[in-house]
C-alpha positions in Angstrom: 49.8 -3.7 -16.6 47.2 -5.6 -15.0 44.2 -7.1 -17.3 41.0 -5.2 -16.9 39.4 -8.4 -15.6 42.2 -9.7 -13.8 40.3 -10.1 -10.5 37.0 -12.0 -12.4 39.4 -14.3 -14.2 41.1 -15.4 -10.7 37.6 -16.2 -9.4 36.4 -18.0 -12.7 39.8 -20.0 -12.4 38.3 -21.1 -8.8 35.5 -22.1 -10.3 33.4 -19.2 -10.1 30.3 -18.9 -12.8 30.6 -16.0 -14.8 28.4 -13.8 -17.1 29.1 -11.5 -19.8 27.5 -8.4 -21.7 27.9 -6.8 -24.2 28.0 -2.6 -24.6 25.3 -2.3 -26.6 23.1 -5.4 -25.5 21.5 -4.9 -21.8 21.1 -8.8 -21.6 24.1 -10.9 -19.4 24.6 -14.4 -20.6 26.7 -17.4 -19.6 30.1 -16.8 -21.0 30.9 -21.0 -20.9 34.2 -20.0 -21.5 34.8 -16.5 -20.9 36.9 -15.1 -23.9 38.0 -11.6 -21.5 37.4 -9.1 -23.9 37.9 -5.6 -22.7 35.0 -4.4 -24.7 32.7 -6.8 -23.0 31.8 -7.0 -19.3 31.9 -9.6 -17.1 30.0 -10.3 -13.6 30.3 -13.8 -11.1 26.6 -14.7 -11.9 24.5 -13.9 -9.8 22.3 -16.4 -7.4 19.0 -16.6 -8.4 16.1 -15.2 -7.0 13.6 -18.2 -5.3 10.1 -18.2 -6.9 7.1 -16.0 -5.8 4.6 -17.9 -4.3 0.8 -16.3 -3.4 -1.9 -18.3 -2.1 -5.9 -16.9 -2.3 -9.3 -18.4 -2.3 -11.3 -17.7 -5.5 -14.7 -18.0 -5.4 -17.4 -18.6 -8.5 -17.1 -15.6 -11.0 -13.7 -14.3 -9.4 -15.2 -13.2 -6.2 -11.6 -13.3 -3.7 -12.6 -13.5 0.0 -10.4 -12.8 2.7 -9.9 -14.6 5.8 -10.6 -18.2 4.2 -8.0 -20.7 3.6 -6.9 -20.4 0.1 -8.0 -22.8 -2.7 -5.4 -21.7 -4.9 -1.9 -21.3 -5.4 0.2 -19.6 -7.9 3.9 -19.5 -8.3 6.0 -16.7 -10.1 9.7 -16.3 -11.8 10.9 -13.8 -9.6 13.2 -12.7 -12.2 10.8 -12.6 -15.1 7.7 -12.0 -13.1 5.9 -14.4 -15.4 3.3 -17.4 -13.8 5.6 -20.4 -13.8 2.2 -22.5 -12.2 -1.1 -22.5 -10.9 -2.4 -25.3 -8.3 -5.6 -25.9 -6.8 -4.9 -26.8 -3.2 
């Protein structure tokens, strides 16, 4: 009988990076190794997402006008959505 993660395990033995989850947790980790239990799920990790990057120009007491070049840059995790930096420019 073929293992429920046979076809993960070939990849991983290529040198694939894999994640695993547990049923009742929604979170995937890095399985560094991978232990292939059949209760647990397993996924080639995904690629991640690049940063969001929005540029604006703020003006004295938050004021945002259009049309200007921007004075101000601020990158996001994509993933997280949380503000990774913020750069005067």
């Amino acid at each position: 009988m073929k293992h429920k993660h046979a076809e993960l395990i070939k990849l991983w033995a290529d040198g694939a990076e894999i994640e695993v989850q547990r049923p009742s947790n929604g979170s995937w980790w890095d399985a560094k190794p991978p232990c292939w239990d059949t209760d647990y799920e397993y996924r080639i990790k995904p690629d991640p997402k690049p940063d969001v990057i929005i540029e604006m120009h703020i003006t004295r007491f938050n004021s945002i006008k259009l049309y200007v070049d921007p004075n101000l840059r601020l990158t996001f995790d994509s993933e997280t959505g949380d503000l990774k930096s913020a750069e005067v420019i």
